[in-house]
N, C-alpha and C positions, 0 to 999 in steps of 0.2 A: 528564688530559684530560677534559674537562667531556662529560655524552651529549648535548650539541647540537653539540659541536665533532666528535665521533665520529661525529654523523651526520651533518654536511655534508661532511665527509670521505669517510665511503661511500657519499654520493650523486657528489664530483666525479669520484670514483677509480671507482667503476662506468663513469660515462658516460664516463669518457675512454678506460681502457682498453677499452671495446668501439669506439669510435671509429679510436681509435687500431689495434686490431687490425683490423677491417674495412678499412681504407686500407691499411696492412703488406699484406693478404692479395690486394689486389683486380688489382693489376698484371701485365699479361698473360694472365690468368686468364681475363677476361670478355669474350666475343664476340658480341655481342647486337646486333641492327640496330636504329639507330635506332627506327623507328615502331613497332616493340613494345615497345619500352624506356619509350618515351614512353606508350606504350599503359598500360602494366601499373604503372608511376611515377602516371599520373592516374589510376586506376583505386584503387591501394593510400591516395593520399590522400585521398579521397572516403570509403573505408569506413573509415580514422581520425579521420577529421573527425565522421563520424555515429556518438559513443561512447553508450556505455551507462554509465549512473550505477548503482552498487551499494549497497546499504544501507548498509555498512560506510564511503565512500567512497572507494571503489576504482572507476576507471574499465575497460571493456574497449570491446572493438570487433570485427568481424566479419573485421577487416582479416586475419586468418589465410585465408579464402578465397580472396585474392589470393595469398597468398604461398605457398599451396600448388601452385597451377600453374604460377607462376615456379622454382619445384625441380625439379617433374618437367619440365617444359619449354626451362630453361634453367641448371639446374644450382643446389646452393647458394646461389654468389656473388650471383647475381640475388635470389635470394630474398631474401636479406641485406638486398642496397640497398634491395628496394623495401620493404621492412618499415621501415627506420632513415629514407629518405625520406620516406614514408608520414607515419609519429609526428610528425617532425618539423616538415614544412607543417603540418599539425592541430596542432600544440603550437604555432606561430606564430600560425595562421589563430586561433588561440584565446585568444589574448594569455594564454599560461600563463609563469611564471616562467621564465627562461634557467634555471638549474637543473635545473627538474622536465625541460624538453625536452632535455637534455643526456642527465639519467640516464634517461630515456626512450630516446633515441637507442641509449646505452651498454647500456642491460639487453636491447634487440630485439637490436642487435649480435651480443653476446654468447650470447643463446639461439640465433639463428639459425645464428650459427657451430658452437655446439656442436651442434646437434639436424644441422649438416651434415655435422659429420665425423662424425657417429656413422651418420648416413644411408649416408655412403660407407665407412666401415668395413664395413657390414656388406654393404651391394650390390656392391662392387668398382670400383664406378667411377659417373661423377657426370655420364653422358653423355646426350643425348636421347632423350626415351623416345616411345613410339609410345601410341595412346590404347587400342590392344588389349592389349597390352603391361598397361597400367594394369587393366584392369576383368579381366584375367585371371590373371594367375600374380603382381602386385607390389603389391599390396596390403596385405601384413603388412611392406613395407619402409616403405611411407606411413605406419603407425600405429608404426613406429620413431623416424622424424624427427617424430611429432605428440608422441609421449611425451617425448624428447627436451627440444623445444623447450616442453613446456608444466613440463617437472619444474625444468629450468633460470630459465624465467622466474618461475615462482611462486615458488624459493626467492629470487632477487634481488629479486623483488617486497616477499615477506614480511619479508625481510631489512631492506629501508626501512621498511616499515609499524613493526616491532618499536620500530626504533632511534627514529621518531620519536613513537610513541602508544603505545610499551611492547607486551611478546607478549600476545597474548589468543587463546587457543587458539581461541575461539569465532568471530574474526575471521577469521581465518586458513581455518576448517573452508567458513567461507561465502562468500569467496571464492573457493576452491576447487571449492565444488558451482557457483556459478553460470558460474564458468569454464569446468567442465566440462562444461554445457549449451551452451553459447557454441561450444566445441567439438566436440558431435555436432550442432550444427547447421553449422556453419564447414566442417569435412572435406567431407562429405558435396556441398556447394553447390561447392568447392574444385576437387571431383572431376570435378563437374557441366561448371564450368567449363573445365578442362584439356582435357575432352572435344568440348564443344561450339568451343573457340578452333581445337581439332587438324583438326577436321570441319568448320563453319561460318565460323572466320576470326574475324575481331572483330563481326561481326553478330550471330553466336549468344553471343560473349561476351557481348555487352552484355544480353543477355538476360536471361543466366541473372545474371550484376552486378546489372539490375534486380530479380531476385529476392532475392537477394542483399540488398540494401539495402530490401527489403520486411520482411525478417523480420528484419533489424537495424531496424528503424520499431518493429515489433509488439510485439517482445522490451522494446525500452525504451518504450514503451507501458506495456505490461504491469507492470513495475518501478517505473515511474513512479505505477500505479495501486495498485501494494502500496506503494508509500512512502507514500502519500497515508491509506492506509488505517491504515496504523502508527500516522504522526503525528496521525492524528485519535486513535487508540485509543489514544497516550499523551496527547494533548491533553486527552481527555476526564478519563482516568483523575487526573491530575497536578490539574484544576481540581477536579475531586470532591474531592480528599484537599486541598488549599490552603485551599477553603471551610470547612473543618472545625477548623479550625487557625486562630489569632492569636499564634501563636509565631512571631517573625521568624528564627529559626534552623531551624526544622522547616520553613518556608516558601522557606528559602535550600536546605537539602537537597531536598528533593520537584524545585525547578529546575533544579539543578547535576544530581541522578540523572536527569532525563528528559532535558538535555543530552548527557549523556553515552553516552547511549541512540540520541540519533539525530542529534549532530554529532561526536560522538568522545573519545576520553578526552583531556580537553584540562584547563587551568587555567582555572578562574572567579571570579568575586569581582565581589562587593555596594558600592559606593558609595550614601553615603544623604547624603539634602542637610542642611546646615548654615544652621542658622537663625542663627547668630552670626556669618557670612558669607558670602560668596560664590563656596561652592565646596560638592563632594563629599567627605566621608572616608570609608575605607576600611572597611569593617564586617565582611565575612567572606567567608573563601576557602576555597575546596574544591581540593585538599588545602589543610591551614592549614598546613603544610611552605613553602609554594612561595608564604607572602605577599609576602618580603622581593622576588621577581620583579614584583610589581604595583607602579605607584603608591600611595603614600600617602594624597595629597591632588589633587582635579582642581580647578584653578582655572579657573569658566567664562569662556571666554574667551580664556583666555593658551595657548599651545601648540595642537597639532592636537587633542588631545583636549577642551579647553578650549572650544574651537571650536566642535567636534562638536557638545557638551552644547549650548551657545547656538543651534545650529542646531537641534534636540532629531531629529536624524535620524542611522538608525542605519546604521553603514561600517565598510568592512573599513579598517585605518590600512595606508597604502602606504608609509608610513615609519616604524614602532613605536619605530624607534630616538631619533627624537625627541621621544617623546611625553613622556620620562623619563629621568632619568642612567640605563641601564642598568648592574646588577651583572654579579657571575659568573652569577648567575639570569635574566638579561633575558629577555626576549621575542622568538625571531625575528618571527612573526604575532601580529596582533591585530583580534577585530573588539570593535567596540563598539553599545552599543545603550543610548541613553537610556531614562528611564522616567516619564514622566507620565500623569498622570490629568488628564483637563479641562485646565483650565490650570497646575495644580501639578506642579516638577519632583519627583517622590520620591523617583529616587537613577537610578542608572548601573548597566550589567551590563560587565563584560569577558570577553572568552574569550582566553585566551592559548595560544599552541604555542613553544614550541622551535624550531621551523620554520620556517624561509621560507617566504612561499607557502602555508601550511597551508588556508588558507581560499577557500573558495567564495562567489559567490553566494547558492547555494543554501543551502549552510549558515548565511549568513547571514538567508536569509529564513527559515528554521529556526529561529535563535537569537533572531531577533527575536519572530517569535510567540508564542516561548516567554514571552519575559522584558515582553512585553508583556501578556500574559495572568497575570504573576505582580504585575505593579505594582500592580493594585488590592490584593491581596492583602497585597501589602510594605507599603503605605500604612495598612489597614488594621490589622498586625501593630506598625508605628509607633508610630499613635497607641494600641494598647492598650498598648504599654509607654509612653507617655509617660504615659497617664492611671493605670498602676501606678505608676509613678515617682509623679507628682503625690499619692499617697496617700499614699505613706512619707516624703515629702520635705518638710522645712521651707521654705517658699514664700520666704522671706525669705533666709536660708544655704544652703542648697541640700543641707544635711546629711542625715541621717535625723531623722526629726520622734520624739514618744513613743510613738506606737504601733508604732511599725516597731523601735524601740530595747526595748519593753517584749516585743517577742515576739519577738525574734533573742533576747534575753537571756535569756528560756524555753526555749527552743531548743539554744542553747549548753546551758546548765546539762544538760538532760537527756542531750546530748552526753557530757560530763563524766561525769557517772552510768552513763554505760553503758561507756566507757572508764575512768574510774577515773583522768583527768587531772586535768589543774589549769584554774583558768579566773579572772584575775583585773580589777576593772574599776577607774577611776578617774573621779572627778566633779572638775569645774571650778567655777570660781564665782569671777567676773569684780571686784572689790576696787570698791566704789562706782561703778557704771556708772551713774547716774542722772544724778552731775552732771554724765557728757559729754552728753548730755542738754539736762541744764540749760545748759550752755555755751555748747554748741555746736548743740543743734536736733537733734529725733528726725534728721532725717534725716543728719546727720552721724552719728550715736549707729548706725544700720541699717550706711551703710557700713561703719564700727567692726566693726561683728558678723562685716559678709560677710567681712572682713579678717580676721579673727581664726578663721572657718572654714575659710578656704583656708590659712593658718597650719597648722592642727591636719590637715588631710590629708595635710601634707606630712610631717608627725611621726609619722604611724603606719606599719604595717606594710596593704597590702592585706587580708591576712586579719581586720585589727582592725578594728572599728566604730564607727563618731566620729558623735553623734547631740546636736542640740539639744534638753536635756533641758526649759527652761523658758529665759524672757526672755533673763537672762544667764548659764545654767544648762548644761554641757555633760558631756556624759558620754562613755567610751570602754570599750567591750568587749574585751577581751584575751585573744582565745582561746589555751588551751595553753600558758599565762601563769601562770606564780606568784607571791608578793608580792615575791621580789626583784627578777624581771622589770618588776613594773608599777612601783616604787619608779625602776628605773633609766630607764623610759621617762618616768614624769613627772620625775624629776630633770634628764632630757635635755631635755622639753618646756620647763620653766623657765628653763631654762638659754639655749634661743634665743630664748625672750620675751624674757630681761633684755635684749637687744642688737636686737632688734626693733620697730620702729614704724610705728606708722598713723594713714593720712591721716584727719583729720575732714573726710570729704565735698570741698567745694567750699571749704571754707575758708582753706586754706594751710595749717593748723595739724595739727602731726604730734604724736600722741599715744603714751607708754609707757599699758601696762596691766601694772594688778598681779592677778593672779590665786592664789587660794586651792587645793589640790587635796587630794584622800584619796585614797586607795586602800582595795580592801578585796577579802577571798580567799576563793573557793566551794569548800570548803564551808564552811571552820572561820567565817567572819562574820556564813554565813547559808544558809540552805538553800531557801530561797523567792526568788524576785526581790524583795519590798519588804523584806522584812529586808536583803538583798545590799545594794540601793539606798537603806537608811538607816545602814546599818555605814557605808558609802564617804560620805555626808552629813558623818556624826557626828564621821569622823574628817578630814574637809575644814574643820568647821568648828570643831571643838577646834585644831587649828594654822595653822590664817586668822591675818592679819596684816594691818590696812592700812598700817602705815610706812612712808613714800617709795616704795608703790607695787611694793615687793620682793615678790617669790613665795616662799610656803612652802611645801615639802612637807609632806602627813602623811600619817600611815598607822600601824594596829598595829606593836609590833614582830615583824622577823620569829621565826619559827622556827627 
């Protein structure tokens, strides 16, 4: 079983069995008059409704003030409901996922159950209690049931968090402090109010309620003004270190780490636009484990994410699931966030979860700042690789040009010298390219070439090097190569030329090439590059052949 299947599992199965036990337990049990019922039901959903956001994104709520005078005042079961009622209305009034408010329902449930029977285990019984009673001799049974319900709830709490953003002790430690603030102030106001409801009635409740919901105001205020300070302070920090940088993968890092910092350990990934069409691909993911879960290719346009890009505005996808054939790796949630400058699109961000539901607004207003304040960056990290590309790249083939081939080949060789491998290269040389040319017009002769480039990349190994050495002049580096290795790979490159043809241009006319080739081996040919590069000449053009256009191998023999 897949950890997303594992975790929507322990989120149904939480919420249901607390659900489900609170209705098992509630029958007969609970005697409570109307208009306080109703009292203490509108009361617990109001301080769930006004939640506090946590750095971590962990929600809480002051709503344990209510549900402490529902205990002492009307037993457990009361407590129960109006906690599970409470969440619930606010998980609706909030349009949050049926999921998230299920296991919401189920984890209050289930803490308040257990933090009840431990209450009554230890008091003996779970009857009305008097307000003198309270402020004098029961008070260490109050910090039973607070301990109780808060040990219970944090571990079903962290228990989610784990299964869906992985354990981080760190996460976990700071939830816990601000909870625990949450709760010396909550008790305290809890008490307040039991007191004043016992003595005053519902007039002096609402009082102390109002205070109540003052310093649930303050508190996420206050949070509100440390998040604010955060994200400026990774804002700032993140655009320092981006500025410094034209590396587009140290640029993709610095945003997925500052992400991950203040939206969550989540899945991200780089779309960069496609000037050869009208779409995004893929560029790079953080973890690069978890590509096969992203899109590939975004056609703008076609699909919800398609869409998005054409709209260039950034959303959370309320359907992920169609955004893409989903694998075993899909995506429960997704936000997205285009990325332009001025009027250029320069590529896409994604944040992916496992998760249903994972995402906020606010995290998306998060992730958007982010990845908008990284575009100019990415844009500029682009074109410096485009304009390195453009320096090593034969403008016409698209291959490696001679300077880029004459210093990889320096390169290599000293490679070689310091391991003690082998390293072997082969030279091309195209059998009278002139008269396609003559024939047929440079410009059929050019496509000829680009054809006969994309040929040769398909013949090599990734680690070899296929460089346009002159006109119709071509070379290949072979690293970790010996002379019978480079012997079998041009015997094999020959071998798909003879059955291979190419178009001349626009003209209809489909052309064989006969090409010449050498080989030759570092060190014994040559210990310098132009010695290497005239051995492999020497022995291309001692076994050249133009008859009928056949290829012939050469090369020393070997060893």
């Amino acid at each position: 079983m897949g950890k997303t299947a594992v975790f929507e599992r322990y989120k149904l199965t939480v919420g249901a069995a607390g659900v489900v036990l609170l209705l098992a337990s509630s029958p007969g049990r609970m005697s409570v008059a109307r208009e306080p019922a109703l009292f203490f039901f509108l009361m617990g959903s109001i301080a769930e409704f006004i939640f506090i956001p946590l750095p971590t994104g962990l929600r809480i709520t002051v709503g344990f003030a209510v549900t402490l005078p529902c205990l002492l005042l009307y037993g457990p079961l009361m407590a129960a409901w109006v906690t599970v009622v409470g969440v619930s209305l606010a998980g609706i009034a909030l349009r949050r996922p049926a999921g998230i408010v299920l296991f919401n329902a189920g984890q209050y449930a289930l803490s308040a159950l257990w933090a009840g029977w431990a209450f009554v285990r230890v008091t003996g019984h779970s009857g009305l209690w008097q307000a003198a009673d309270l402020v004098t001799s029961h008070l260490g049974y109050v910090m039973v049931y607070v301990g109780a319900f808060f040990a219970m709830n944090h571990a079903l709490v962290n228990c989610y968090i784990s299964l869906r953003d992985g354990f981080r002790l760190s996460n976990l430690l700071e939830n816990m402090k601000w909870d625990g603030y949450n709760y010396l102030l909550s008790v305290p106001l809890g008490l307040l109010l039991t007191l004043f409801y016992s003595t005053r009635g519902m007039p002096g409740a609402l009082a102390i309620f109002a205070s109540v919901l003052t310093v649930a105001y303050i508190l996420r205020l206050q949070l509100s003004l440390a998040a604010a300070n955060r994200e400026l302070t990774v804002l700032h920090e993140v655009t320092r270190q981006m500025n410094s940088t034209l590396d587009l993968t140290r640029v993709f890092e610095l945003t997925s780490a500052s992400l991950r910092e203040l939206v969550g350990n989540e899945i991200y990934a780089l779309y960069l636009w496609d000037e050869c069409g009208n779409r995004l691909t893929r560029s790079l993911v953080d973890p690069p484990a978890a590509d096969a879960a992203m899109p590939e290719v975004v056609e703008v346009g076609v699909g919800p994410l398609g869409q998005l890009v054409q709209r260039r505005q950034p959303a959370i996808m309320p359907e992920p699931a169609h955004a893409w054939a989903p694998g075993p790796g899909g995506m429960g949630s997704l936000m997205a966030v285009p990325l332009p400058v001025e009027d250029r699109l320069v590529g896409l961000m994604l944040a992916g979860s496992p998760a249903s539901g994972a995402f906020s607004k606010e995290r998306l207003r998060i992730f958007s700042t982010l990845a908008n304040q990284a575009a100019v960056a990415i844009e500029n990290a682009v074109l410096y690789r485009q304009t390195e590309l453009l320096a090593i790249t034969d403008p016409l083939t698209g291959l490696y040009n001679y300077r880029y081939f004459y210093m990889k080949l320096g390169e290599e060789m000293r490679k070689t010298r310091q391991s003690g491998g082998q390293l072997a290269l082969i030279y091309l040389d195209i059998n009278d390219f002139g008269r396609y040319n003559n024939l047929y017009g440079h410009l059929a002769g050019d496509s000829v070439l680009r054809q006969f480039s994309d040929f040769l990349r398909k013949q090599v190994r990734e680690s070899d090097v296929a460089a346009r050495y002159a006109g119709d002049e071509f070379v290949i580096i072979l690293p970790r190569a010996g002379r019978g290795d480079a012997e079998l790979v041009a015997s094999r490159l020959l071998a798909a030329l003879a059955n291979t043809e190419f178009a001349a241009g626009e003209t209809g006319v489909f052309v064989s090439l006969g090409v010449g080739a050498g080989t030759a081996c570092f060190p014994e040919d040559g210990d310098t590059e132009s010695m290497l590069i005239h051995a492999a000449d020497q022995s291309m053009y001692s076994h050249k052949t133009l008859a009928d256009h056949k290829l012939a191998l050469g090369g020393p023999a070997c060893a």
